[in-house]
N, C-alpha and C positions, 0 to 999 in steps of 0.2 A: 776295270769293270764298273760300268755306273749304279747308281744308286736311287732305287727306283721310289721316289715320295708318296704316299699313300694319300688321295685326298680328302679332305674330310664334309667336298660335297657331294650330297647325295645323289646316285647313280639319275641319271635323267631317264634312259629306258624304264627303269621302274617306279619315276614319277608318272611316267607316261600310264604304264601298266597300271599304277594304282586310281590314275583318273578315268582310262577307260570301265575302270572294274565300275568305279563309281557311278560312272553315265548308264553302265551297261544297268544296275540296280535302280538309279532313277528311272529310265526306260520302262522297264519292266512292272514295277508299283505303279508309277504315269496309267500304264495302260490299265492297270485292275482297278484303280482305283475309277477311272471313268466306265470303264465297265459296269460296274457298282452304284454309281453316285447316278440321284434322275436328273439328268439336264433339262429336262421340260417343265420344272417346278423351281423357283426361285429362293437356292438354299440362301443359308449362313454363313459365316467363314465355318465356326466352329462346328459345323456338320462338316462341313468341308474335311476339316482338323482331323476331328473323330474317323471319318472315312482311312485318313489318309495314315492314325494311328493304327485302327487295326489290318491292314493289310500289309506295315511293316510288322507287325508283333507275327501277325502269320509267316512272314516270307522271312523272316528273324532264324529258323532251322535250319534254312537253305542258305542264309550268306553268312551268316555269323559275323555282322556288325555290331561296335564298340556304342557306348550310350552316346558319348558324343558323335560318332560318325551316322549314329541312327538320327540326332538332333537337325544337322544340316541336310541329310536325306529328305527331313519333314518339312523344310523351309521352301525345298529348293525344286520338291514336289508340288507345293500348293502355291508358289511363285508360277511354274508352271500351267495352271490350271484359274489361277485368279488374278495371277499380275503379269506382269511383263517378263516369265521365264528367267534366263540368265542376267539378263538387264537390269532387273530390280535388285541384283548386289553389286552393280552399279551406282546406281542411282542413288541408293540410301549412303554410300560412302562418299563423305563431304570432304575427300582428300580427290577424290575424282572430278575433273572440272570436261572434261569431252569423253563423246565416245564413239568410236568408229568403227563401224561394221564393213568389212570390204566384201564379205561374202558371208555365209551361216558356219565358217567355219573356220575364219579370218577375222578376229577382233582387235582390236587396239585402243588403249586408253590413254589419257592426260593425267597424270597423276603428278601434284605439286610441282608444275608445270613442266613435266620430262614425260617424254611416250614411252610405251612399253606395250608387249602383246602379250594378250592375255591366253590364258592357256584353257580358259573356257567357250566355250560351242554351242550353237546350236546343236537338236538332236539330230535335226532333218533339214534339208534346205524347207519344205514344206511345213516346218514349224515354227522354222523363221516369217516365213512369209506370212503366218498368221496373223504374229505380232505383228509385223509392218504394219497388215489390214488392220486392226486392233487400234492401233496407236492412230493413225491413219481417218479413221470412220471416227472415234472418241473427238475428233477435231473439227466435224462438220466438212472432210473432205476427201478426194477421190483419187487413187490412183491409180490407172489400171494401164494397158500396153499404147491405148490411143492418146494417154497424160500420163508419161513416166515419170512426171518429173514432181515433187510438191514438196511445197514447207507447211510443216505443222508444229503443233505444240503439244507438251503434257501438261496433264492438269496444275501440273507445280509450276507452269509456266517457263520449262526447259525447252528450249529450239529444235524442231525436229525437222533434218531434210532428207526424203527418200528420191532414189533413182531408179527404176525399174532396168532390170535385163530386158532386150538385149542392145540400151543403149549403154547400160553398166557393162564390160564386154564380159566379165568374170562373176556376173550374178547381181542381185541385188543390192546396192546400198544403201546404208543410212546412218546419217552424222544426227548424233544428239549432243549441242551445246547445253549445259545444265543450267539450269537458272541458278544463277550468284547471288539471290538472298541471302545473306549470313551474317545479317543485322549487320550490315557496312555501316558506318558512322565516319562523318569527316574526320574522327578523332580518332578511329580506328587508323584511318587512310598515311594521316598525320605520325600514328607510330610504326606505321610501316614502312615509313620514309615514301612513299607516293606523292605528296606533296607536304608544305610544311603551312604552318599557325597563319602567319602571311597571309601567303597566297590563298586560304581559306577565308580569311577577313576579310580579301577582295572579292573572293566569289561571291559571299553572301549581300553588299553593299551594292553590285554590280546586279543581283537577281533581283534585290529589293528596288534599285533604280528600275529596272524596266529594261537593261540591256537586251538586246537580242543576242544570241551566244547561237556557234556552231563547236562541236566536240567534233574532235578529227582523231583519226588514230588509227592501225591496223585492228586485222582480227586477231582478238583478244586482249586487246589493249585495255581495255576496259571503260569502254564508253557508255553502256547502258550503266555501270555504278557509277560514274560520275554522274552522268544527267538523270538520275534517280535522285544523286544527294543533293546535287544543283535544286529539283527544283523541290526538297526537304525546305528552300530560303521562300519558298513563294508564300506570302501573307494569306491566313488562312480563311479571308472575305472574298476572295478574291474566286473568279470561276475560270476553270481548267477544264480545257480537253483535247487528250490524248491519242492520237491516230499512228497506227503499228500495222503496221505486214502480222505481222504473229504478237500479239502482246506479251511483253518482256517487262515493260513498265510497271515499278511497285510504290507507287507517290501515295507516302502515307502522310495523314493531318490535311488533308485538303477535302472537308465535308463537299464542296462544291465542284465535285468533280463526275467529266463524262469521258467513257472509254470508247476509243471506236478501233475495230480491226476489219480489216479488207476480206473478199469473199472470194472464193476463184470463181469461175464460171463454171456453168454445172456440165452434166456429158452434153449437152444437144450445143455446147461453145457460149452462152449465154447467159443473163444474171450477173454479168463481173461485176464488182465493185472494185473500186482501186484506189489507192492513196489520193492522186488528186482528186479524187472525186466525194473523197472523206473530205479535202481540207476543202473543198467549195463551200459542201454542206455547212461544215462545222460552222461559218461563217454566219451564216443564220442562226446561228444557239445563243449568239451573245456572249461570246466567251472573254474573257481579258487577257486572256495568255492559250497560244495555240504550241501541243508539245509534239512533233514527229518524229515516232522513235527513230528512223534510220530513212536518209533520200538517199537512192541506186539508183534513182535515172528520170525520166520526164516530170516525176513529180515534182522537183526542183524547181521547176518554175510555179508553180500556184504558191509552195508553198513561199518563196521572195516577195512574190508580185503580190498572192492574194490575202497571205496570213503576216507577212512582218512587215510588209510597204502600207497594210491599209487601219493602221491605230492599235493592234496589238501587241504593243510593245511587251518583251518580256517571253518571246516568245524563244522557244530551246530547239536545238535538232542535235543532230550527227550525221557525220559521213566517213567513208575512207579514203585517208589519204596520208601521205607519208611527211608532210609540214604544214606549217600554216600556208602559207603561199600554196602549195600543191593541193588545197583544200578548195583553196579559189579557183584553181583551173578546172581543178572536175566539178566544180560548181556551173560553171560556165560550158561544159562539156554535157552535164546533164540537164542545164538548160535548154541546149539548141537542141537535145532528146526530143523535149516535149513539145516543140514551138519552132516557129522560124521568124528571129529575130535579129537584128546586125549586132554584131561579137560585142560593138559600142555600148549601142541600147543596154544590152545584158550586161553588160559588166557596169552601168550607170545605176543596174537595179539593185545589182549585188552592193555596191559601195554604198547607196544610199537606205540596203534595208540591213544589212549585219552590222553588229558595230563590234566583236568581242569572239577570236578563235581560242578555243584553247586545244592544243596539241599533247596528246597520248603518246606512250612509247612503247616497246616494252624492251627493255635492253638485255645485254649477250648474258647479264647474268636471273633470264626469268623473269626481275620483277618489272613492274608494271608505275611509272610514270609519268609526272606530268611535267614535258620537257618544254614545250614553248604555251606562251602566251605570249596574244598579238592583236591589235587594236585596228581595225579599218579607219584612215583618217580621210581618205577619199579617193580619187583620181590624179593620174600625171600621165601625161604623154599617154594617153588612152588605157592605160594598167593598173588594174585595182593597187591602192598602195597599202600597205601594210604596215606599222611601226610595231616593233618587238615591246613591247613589258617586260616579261620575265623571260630568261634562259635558264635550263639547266645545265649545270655547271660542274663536270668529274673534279674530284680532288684523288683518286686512288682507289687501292681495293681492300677491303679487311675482311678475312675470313670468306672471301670469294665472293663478298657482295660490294656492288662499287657502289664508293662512298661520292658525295657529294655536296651542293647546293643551288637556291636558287637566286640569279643573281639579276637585281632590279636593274633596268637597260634604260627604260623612257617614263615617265610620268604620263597618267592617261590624260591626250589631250583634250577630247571632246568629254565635257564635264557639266554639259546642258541639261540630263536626265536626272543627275545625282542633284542638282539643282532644284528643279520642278516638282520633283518627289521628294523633295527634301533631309536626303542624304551627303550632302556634300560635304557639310561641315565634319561630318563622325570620318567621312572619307581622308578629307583634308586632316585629318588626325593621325592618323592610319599612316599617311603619305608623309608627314611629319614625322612621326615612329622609326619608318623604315629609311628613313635620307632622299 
């Protein structure tokens, strides 16, 4: 006869049971309390608050909830009514790095870099859809059945992308990537084993030259905190500006800085603004250094041809791509987007305006890497060439995080910039340090 083990996890139906009872009591205050509250006059939070306090103290008879269970009642009510509903205990949780809505009743999070679904909901597909609008209009943009499609941002500067039904086939979507503020510091990056002291004395040496740099790497590799701390190196006389799809970019200590973000077209299809047509402009502002947060496709070519071929050295991007080398292909891929030029041409513009990839990871165990660096030293047999710098380099695993290093491959050849800007010598130090 077997022997039947007693679990000591709690029964799931009656988690289930206790969260509905929950929603069923949010619901129900939600409602009285807008009842109540004049929407046609421009309250307070804390009239909000007070609303929201006595109509649990009244309905306190009827559920017999606990001080704390009344506490997150009040949050999670005026979330509802003021913020972004379920999402804003999201949001506020800095363990939470994505968040995924597949429907209003289908969520999933990113949490210290592993997903899990969340057991919270919308109340309504129709309450969800509010927020959408909500987050959506707060951003200066439109989405409705004739534009399913948009990227927006929150005011904290988190990524937001919506899909309207019924090209979502199961309801609405929307991905919110969080803005990664969180005071990242090279030195932070450094203890986290992301990259090491090194190769941050080259970064800095390399921004101060005037290099041009492309950041590569998948999503979520983390290419906007790199090129955020990248250009942390940029001298602070110096004038910056900044062109984003969504602004994501947080370049602090640079007083001489201009932000520009792209505009969709409005309903009548008209009004667009778009990346290349930010980097033409910028071109007239006088800038010394041109930074774009992210090239997906035709903009690529202005920004080679117009912003790193034509004197502003110094200038940053990102793309996705899976190596250095692979970085130059879709380089060259999102070139011929924009333009019809011979594969040669383009690949003569890319080798003579990049000088410096540095390549993102993020490996099987989560963390987030910088695995190659790679030097453009020109053309061969018509193929951008590439020389390695740094590799990373596995030595094993400890405690299920792989261990490592970064192992010096080439001495940078082209040493013209560190020259003229008169970094060469601190460099030539550096290079002498390291063998």
């Amino acid at each position: 006869m077997g022997v039947r083990v007693r679990s000591n996890r709690p029964d799931q139906s009656y988690e289930q049971g206790q969260a509905e009872r929950q929603r069923s009591i949010e619901d129900r205050i939600s409602t009285q309390v807008r009842e109540e509250l004049d929407f046609s006059r421009e309250m307070s939070d804390q009239e909000v608050y007070d609303c929201i306090d006595k109509v649990i103290l009244r309905e306190d008879r009827r559920f017999h909830v606990g001080v704390r269970e009344k506490t997150v009642i009040r949050e999670r009510v005026f979330n509802r009514l003021r913020r972004l509903d379920i999402l804003q205990e999201f949001l506020e949780d800095d363990q939470i790095t994505e968040i995924m809505v597949n429907r209003y009743d289908c969520i999933f999070i990113e949490k210290n870099g592993r997903l899990f679904q969340s057991e919270k909901r919308f109340s309504s597909r129709e309450r969800y859809e509010d927020v959408v609008q909500q987050i959506v209009s707060k951003a200066n943009r439109i989405v409705n059945r004739s534009s399913p499609i948009v990227d927006a941002r929150l005011i904290d500067g988190s990524r937001v992308n919506v899909i309207l039904e019924p090209v979502a086939l199961d309801g609405t979507t929307m991905t919110i990537r969080k803005f990664a503020d969180r005071g990242w510091t090279m030195d932070k990056l450094i203890e986290m084993g992301s990259l090491d002291q090194t190769l941050a004395e080259y970064f800095r040496l390399l921004v101060l030259a005037g290099y041009n740099i492309i950041v590569s790497g998948g999503t979520g590799s983390g290419k906007t905190t790199i090129l955020n701390l990248l250009s942390e190196f940029i001298p602070e006389e110096e004038r910056v500006v900044t062109i984003e799809d969504s602004a994501e970019l947080n370049l602090r200590n640079l007083p001489n800085l201009v932000r520009l973000e792209t505009r969709d077209a409005n309903v009548e299809g008209e009004n667009q603004i778009r990346i290349q047509d930010l980097i033409r402009a910028s071109l007239r502002m006088r800038p010394s250094r041109i930074i774009v947060g992210e090239v997906r496709g035709g903009e690529a070519f202005p920004m080679i041809q117009a912003a790193m071929n034509t004197g502003h050295d110094g200038s940053l991007s990102t793309c996705h791509a899976n190596s250095c080398q692979d970085a130059v292909s879709r380089l060259e891929t999102m070139v011929l987007m924009g333009c019809e030029m011979p594969l040669q041409a383009i690949r003569s513009q890319i080798s003579s305006a990049i000088d410096i990839f540095i390549h993102l990871g993020r490996l099987r165990d989560r963390s987030r890497r910088v695995v190659e660096v790679s030097e453009v030293i020109g053309k061969e047999q018509g193929e951008v060439l590439l020389e390695p710098l740094f590799l990373f380099e596995e030595t094993g695993e400890r405690e299920g995080r792989i261990q490592g290093h970064w192992q010096k491959i080439n001495p940078l050849f082209h040493r013209t910039k560190l020259q003229l800007s008169g970094y060469l010598e601190e460099f030539e130090q550096l290079e002498g340090q390291n063998g």
